[in-house]
C-alpha positions in Angstrom: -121.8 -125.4 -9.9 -124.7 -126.9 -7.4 -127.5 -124.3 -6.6 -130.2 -123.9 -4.7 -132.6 -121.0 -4.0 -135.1 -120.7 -1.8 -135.2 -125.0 -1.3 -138.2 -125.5 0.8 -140.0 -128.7 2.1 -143.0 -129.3 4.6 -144.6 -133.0 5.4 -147.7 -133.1 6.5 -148.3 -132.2 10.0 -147.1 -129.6 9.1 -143.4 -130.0 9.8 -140.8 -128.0 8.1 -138.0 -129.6 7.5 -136.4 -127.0 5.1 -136.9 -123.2 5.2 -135.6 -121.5 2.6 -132.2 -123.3 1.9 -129.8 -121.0 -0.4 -126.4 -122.5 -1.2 -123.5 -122.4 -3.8 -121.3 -125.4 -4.3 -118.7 -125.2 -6.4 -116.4 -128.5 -7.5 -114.3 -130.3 -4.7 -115.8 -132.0 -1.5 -118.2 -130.0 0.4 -119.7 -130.8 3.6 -122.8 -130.5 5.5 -123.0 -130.3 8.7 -125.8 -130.7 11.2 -127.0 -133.2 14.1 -129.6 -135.6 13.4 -132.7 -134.6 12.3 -131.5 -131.2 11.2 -132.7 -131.5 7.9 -129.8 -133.1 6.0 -131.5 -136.1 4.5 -134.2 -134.0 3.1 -132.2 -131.8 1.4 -130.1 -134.8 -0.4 -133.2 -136.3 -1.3 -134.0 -133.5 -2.8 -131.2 -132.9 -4.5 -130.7 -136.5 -6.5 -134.1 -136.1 -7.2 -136.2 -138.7 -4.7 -138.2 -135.7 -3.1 -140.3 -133.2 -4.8 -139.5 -129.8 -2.5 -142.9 -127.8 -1.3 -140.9 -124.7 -3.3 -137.6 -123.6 -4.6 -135.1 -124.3 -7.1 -132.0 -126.3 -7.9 -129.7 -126.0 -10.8 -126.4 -128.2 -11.6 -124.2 -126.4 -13.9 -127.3 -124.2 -15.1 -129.6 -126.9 -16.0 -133.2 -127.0 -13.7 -133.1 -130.6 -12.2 -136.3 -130.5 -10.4 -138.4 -130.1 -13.8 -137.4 -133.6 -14.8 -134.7 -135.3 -12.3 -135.1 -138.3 -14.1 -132.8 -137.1 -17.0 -130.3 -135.4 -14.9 -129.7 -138.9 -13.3 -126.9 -140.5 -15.5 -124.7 -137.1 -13.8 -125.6 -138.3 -10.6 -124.0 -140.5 -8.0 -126.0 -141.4 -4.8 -124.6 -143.1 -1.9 -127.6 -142.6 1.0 -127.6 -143.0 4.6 -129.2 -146.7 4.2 -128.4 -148.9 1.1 -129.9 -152.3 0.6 -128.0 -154.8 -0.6 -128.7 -158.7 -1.5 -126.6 -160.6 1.1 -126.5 -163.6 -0.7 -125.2 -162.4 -3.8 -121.3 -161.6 -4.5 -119.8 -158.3 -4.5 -119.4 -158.3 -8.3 -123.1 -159.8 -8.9 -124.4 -156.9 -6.4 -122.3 -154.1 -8.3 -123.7 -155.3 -11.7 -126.6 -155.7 -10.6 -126.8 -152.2 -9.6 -125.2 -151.1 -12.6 -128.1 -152.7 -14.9 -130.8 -151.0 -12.7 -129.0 -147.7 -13.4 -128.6 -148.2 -17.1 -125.1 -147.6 -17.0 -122.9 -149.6 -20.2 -118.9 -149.3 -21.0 -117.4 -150.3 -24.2 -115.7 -153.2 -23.3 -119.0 -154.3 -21.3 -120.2 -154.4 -18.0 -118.4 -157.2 -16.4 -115.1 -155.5 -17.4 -116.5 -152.3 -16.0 -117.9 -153.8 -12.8 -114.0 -155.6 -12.1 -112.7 -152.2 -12.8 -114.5 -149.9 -10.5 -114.2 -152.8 -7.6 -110.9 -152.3 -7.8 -110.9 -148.5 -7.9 -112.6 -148.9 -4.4 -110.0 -151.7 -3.2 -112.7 -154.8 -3.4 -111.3 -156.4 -6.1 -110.0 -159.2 -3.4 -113.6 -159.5 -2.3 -115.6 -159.7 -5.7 -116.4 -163.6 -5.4 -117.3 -163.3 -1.9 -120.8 -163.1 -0.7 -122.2 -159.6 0.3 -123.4 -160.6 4.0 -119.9 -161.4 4.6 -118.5 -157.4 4.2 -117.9 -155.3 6.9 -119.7 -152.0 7.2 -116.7 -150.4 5.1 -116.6 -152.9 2.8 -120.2 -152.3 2.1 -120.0 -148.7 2.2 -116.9 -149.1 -0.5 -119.1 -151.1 -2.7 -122.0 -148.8 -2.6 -119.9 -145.9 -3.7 -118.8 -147.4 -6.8 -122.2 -147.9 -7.5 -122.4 -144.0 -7.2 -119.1 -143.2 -9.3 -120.3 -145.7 -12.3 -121.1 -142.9 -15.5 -118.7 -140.8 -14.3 -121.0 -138.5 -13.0 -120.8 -134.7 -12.4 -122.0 -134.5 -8.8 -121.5 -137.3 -6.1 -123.9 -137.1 -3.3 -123.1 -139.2 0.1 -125.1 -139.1 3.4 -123.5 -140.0 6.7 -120.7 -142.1 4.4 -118.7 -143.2 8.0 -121.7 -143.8 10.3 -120.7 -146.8 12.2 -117.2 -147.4 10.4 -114.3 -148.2 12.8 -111.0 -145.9 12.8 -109.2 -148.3 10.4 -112.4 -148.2 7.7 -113.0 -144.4 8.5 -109.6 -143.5 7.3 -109.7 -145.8 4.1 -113.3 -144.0 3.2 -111.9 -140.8 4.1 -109.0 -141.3 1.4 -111.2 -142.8 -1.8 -113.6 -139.6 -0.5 -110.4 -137.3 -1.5 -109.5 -139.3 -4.3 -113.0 -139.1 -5.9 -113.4 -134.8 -5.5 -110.6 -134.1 -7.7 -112.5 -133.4 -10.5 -116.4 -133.6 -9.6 -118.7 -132.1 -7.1 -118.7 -134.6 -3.9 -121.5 -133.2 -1.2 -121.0 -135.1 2.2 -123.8 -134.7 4.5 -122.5 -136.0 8.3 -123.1 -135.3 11.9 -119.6 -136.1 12.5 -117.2 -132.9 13.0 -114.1 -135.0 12.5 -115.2 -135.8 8.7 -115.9 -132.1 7.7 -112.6 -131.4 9.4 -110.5 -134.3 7.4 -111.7 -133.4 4.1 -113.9 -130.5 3.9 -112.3 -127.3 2.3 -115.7 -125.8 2.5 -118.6 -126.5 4.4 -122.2 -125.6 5.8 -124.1 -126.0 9.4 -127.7 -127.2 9.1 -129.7 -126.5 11.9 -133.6 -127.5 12.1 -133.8 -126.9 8.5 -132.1 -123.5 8.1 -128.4 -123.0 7.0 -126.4 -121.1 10.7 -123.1 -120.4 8.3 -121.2 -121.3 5.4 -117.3 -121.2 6.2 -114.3 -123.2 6.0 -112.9 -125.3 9.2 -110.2 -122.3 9.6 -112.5 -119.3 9.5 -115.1 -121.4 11.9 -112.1 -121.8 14.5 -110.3 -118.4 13.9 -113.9 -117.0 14.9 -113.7 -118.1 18.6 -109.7 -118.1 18.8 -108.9 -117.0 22.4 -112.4 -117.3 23.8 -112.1 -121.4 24.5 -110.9 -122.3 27.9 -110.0 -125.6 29.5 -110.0 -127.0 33.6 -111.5 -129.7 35.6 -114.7 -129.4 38.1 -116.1 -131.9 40.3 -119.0 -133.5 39.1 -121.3 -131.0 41.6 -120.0 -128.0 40.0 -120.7 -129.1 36.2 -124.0 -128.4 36.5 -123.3 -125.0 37.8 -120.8 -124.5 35.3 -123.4 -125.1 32.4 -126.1 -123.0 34.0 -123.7 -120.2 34.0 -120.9 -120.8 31.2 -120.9 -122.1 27.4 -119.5 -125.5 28.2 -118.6 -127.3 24.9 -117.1 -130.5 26.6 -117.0 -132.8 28.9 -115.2 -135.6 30.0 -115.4 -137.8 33.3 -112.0 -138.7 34.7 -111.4 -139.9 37.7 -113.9 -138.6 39.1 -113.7 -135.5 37.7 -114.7 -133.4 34.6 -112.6 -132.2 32.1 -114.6 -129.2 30.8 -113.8 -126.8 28.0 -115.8 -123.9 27.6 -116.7 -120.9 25.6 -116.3 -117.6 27.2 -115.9 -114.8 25.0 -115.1 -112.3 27.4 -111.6 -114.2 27.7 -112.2 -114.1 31.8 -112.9 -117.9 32.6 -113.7 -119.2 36.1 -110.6 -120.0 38.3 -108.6 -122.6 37.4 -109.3 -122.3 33.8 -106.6 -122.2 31.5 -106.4 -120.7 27.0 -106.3 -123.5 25.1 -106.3 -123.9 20.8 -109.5 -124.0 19.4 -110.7 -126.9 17.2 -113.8 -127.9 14.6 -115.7 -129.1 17.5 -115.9 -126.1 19.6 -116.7 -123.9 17.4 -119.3 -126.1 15.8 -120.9 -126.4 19.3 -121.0 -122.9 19.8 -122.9 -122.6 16.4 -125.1 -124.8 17.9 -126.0 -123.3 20.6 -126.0 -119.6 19.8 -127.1 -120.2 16.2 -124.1 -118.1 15.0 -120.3 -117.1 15.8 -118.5 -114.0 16.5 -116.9 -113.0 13.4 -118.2 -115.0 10.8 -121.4 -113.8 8.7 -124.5 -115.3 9.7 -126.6 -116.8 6.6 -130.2 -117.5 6.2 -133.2 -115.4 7.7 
């Protein structure tokens, strides 16, 4: 179990960027959901041990990792938001590389390791090739098993799919999966559809305080029936958004496709039911700060 109590941090400025953060994570994939500049980066800093918080704790399994992070690191795997790699170097060179600055041996020696974890991320076709030759998945493959070498208890990935097309989205999404079976795997993203995918739990960040902590089904069922669907001119959207929750919308021909929140259940004329997905209701969190039916957390 991941915990964290009372996880602040302020830069100088001052600007808080978390206020008073208290979460349980349990093993599986969790996610962590916010927009950009919500606080996410902070807090995974924080947690693999690159940021000292202004106050707060954070245990893993029990054991105080803020005291000294450094020997906590061998059970940690860290995929951020940015990772450097030397282009001119091949995939295999990179990984061991990587694998000597962590410290990390095997048995049979690294080499053999380094062969065996680029296969377990489906680059063992592209070990002799040169690193500035990967796509954006490929790279994002190879720094995960960076992050997996040690076998470590908690996997930590920020904004993992940023940039990755369909095709490497869904090949990420699945080695994601694979690797939660039997460790914690914390996914911090902006993007609804990842929480949605793989998320069986998950939490909405919001200028550095946690809205909820839910589960993609209890985060829909709490708007069911109050999200409505028509088309507007492109005059009337702005009316509509003056006067209506709209969570959506999309220019087609000329015309926008709108969904909106009305929790009344009486939409405007021409408005018509329709299911409820991630998105809305993570838009309505957004801009309410909490939903009907679901237990706010956080002061």
């Amino acid at each position: 179990m991941l915990s964290t109590r009372g996880l602040v941090k302020v830069y100088p400025g001052p600007v808080t960027a978390l206020n008073g953060i208290d979460l349980d994570v349990s093993s599986g994939m969790f996610g962590l959901l916010g927009p950009n500049g919500a606080g996410k980066s902070t807090f995974m800093k924080i947690l693999a041990g690159l940021l000292e918080p202004t106050s707060g704790s954070v245990t893993l399994d029990g054991a105080d990792i803020l005291a000294k992070p450094e020997l906590h690191w061998p059970r940690l795997g860290y995929l951020p938001q940015e990772f450097g790699f030397y282009p001119h170097l091949t995939g295999e060179a990179m990984l061991e590389h990587l694998l000597a600055l962590k410290g990390v041996t095997a048995p049979q020696g690294r080499k053999k390791l380094v062969a065996e974890l680029l296969e377990r991320v489906n680059l063992g076709f592209a070990a002799k090739r040169s690193v500035k030759g990967y796509s954006g998945g490929m790279r994002q493959r190879l720094g995960i098993a960076q992050a997996v070498a040690g076998n470590p208890r908690l996997i930590i990935v920020d904004e993992p799919t940023a940039g990755l097309d369909p095709e490497e989205r869904l090949r990420f999404y699945h080695l994601l999966a694979e690797l939660a079976a039997d460790r914690i795997v914390l996914l911090s993203t902006h993007i609804v559809e990842d929480v949605a995918v793989l998320c069986p739990r998950f939490a909405v960040i919001r200028e550095g305080r946690l809205l909820a902590v839910t589960t993609p089904a209890e985060a829909r069922a709490a708007i069911e029936g109050q999200i409505f669907e028509g088309t507007v001119s492109v005059g009337e959207l702005a009316r509509l958004r003056a006067e209506r929750t709209v969570t959506k919308a999309l220019l087609v021909e000329g015309r926008h496709h709108a969904r909106i929140y009305e929790p009344s259940g009486s939409p405007p004329p021409g408005f018509a039911s329709s299911p409820v997905n991630l998105e809305d209701a993570y838009l309505v969190l957004m801009r309410l700060g909490a939903l009907p039916r679901l237990e706010a957390v956080g002061g």
